[in-house]
C-alpha positions in Angstrom: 70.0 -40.9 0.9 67.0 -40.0 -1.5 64.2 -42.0 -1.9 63.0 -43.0 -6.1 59.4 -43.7 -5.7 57.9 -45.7 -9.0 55.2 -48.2 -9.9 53.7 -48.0 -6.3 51.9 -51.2 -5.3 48.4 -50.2 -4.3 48.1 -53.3 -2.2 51.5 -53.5 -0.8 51.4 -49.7 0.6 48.0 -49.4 2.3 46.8 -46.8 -0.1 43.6 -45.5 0.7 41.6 -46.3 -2.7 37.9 -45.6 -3.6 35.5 -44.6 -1.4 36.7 -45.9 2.0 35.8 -44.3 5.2 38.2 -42.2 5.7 37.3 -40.8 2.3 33.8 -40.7 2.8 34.3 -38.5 5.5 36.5 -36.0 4.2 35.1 -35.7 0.5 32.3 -33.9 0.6 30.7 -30.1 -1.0 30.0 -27.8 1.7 27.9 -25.3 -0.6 25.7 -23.5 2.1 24.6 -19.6 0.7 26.0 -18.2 4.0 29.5 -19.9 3.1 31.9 -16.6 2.4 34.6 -18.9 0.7 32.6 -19.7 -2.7 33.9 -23.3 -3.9 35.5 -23.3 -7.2 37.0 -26.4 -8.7 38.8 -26.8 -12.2 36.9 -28.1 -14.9 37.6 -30.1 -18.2 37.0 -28.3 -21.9 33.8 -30.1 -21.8 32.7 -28.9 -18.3 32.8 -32.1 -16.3 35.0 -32.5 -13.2 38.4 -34.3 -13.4 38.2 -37.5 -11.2 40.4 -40.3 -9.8 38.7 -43.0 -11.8 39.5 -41.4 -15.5 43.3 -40.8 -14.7 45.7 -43.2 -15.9 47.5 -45.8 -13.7 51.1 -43.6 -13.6 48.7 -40.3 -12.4 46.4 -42.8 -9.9 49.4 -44.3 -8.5 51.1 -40.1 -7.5 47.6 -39.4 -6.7 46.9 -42.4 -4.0 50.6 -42.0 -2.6 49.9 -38.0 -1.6 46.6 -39.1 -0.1 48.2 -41.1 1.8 50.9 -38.8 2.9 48.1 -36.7 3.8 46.3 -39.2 5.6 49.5 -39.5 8.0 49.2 -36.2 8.5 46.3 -35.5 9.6 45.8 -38.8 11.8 48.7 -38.2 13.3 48.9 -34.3 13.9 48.8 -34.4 17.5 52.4 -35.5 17.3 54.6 -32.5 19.4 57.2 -32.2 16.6 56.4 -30.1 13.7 58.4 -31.7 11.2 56.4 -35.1 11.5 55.3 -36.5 8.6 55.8 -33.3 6.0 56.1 -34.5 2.1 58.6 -33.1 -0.1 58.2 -34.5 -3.6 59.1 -34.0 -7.3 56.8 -35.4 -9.8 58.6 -35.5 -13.2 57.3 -36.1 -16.9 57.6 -34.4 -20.2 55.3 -32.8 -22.3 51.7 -34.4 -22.9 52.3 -37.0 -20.0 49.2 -36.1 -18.0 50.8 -33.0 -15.1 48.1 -31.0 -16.0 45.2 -33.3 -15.4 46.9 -34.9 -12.7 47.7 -31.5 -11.0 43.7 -30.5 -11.9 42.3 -33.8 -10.6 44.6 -33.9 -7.1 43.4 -29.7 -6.5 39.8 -31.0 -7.6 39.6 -34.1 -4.6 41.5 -31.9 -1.9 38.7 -28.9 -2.3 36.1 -31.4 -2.1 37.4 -33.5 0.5 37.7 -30.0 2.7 34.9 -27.7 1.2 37.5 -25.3 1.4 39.3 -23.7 -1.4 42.3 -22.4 0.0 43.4 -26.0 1.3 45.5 -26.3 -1.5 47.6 -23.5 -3.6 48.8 -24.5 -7.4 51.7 -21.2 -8.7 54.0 -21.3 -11.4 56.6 -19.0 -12.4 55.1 -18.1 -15.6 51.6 -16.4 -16.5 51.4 -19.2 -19.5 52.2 -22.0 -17.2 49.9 -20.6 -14.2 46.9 -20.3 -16.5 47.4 -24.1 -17.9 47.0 -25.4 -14.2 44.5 -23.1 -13.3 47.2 -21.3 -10.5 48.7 -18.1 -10.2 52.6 -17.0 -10.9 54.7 -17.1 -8.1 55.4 -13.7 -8.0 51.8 -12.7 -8.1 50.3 -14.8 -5.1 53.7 -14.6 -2.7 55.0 -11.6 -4.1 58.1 -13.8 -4.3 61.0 -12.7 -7.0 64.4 -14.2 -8.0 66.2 -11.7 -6.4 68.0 -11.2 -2.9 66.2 -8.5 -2.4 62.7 -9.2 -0.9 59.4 -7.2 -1.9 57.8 -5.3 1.2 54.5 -6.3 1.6 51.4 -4.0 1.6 49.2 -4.7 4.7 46.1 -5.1 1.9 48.9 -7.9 0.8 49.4 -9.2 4.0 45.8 -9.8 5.2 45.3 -11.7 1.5 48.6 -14.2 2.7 47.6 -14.2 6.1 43.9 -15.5 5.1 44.8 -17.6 1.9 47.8 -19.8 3.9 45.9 -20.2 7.7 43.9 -23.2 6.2 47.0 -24.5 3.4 47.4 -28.3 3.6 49.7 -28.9 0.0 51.5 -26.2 -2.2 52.0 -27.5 -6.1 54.7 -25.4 -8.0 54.3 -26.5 -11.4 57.3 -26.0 -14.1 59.8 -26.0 -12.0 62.6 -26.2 -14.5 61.7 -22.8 -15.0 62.0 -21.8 -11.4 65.6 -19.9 -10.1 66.9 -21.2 -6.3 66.1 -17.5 -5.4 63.1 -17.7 -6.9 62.2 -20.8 -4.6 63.8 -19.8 -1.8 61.8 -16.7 -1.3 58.5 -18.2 -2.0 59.0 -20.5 1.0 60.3 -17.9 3.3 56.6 -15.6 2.5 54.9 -19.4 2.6 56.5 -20.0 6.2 55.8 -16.4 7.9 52.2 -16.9 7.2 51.1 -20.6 6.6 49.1 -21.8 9.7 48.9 -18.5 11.1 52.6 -18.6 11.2 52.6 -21.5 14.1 55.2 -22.9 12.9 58.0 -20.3 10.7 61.0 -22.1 11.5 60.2 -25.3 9.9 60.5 -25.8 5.9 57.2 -24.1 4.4 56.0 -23.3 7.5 54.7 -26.7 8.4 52.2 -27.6 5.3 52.4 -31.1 5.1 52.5 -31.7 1.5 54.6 -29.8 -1.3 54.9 -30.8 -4.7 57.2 -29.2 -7.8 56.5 -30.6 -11.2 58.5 -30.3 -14.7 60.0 -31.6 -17.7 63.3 -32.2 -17.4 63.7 -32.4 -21.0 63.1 -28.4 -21.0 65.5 -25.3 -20.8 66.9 -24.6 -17.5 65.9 -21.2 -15.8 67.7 -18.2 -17.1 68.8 -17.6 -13.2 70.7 -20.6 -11.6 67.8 -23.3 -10.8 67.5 -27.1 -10.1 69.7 -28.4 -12.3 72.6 -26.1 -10.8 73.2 -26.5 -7.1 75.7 -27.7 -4.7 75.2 -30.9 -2.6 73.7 -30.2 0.9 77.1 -31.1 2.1 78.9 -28.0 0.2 79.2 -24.8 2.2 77.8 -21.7 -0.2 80.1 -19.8 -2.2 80.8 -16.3 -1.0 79.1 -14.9 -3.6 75.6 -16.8 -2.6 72.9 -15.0 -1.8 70.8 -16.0 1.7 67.7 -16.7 -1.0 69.8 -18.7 -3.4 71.4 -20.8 -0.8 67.8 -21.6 0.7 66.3 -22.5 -2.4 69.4 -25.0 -3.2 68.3 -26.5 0.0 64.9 -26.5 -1.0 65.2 -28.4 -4.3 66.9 -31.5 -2.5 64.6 -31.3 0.1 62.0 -31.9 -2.7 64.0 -34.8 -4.4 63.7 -37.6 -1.4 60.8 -38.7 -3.2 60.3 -38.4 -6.9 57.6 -39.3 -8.9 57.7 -39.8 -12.9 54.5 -40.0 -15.3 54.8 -42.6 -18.1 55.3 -41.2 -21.8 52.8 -39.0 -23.6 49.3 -39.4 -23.3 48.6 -37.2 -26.4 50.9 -39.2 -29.1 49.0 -41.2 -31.7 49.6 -45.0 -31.9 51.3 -43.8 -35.6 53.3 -41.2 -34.1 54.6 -43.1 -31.4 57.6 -44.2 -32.8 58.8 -41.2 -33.9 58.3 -39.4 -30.0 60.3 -41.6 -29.0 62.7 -41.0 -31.1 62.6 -37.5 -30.3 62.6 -38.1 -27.3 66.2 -40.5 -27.2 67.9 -37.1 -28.7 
């Protein structure tokens, strides 16, 4: 039912690597002085831009595999059904295993393949994992909270979604481990009412084509129900299910028909390798 995507062959799947013309044409910096949207794209410690070419070949391999989900997309957008070609994905890998670059690297080629900034929208559901992937919290950006009860929106609020999500071609939800179902399923009920000018609110995030949650599974589960506790799509809710919960439940299998894992730590010394693994056998 669910498809375990790993060691994608480069050659054997068509993947758009390097500069090829489809590339060419899309990656590009639009920096003109009477641009309103100002350009901003994460930067290493050292102040250089990440880039395909410096990832490793687990990271390359997640990054060429969404570019060509995206590619899909977009040559293919004149299809009638809304639902065509959406990606729904879970990229897994524990600590020190490359998310953050990877996550830094995908938002950095998106921005400049569009010139656009609000193309892509990186959130996690803590201030300390939002500022380590250069996002914002969930609740913040979407006003979204793990509740059944849903935050009214101010109209200041409303213009900001209404403007941020018109243009929104891939959400990244970072630490998702950490994330409850409510949590979840309220982020993509705000995401849907105003992505693409809300074109298209009936269908799962409103139609952006690619959304991505990331974690460690080797981390503690959310203090509210979450990803690792939810009932098969086949299972009717329980009576005491909230609408949110029941939604995000939904949501979290939607995200595992393709999944993703990075290879073991990139930060562990040759010496302390050994032991990791140990560590990480427990």
């Amino acid at each position: 039912m669910f498809e375990h995507v790993s060691n994608v062959d480069q050659t054997t799947t068509n993947i758009p690597v390097g500069p090829e013309e489809w590339l060419e044409k899309k990656v590009q910096h639009k920096h003109k002085s009477d641009d309103p949207y100002k350009i901003n794209i994460p930067l290493r410690s050292d102040g250089s831009e990440y880039k395909i070419e410096d990832l490793k070949q687990d990271q390359k391999q997640i990054v060429f595999f969404v570019l060509k989900a995206l590619q899909k997309w977009v040559n293919e957008r004149e299809i009638k059904d809304p639902e065509a070609n959406l990606l729904r994905m879970t990229i897994r890998g524990q600590a020190g295993s490359g998310k953050s670059t990877l996550i830094n690297t995908l938002v950095t080629v998106l921005i400049k393949m569009w010139g656009y900034q609000d193309v892509v929208h990186v959130m996690a559901p803590t201030g300390g994992a939002a500022h380590g992937v250069g996002g914002h919290t969930v609740h913040k950006f979407l006003r979204a909270k793990d509740t059944e009860k849903r935050k009214s929106f101010s109209e200041v609020h409303v213009k900001f979604l209404t403007k941020k999500l018109r243009f929104a071609l891939c959400m990244i939800f970072d630490e998702r481990s950490l994330m409850a179902s409510t949590l979840l399923g309220q982020a993509e009920h705000t995401t849907a009412s105003y992505a693409h000018g809300c074109a298209h609110h009936s269908v799962s995030w409103g139609g952006i084509p690619i959304v991505i949650v990331c974690g460690d599974d080797y981390q503690l589960p959310s203090i509210k129900k979450g990803v690792y506790y939810i009932r098969f799509p086949h299972e009717h809710p329980s009576s005491t299910t909230g609408h949110y919960q029941a939604r995000g439940e939904l949501l979290w299998w939607e995200t595992t028909k393709v999944v993703m894992e990075l290879d073991a730590s990139k930060r562990v010394r040759e010496d302390q390798r050994a032991f990791s693994e140990f560590l990480t056998r427990l």
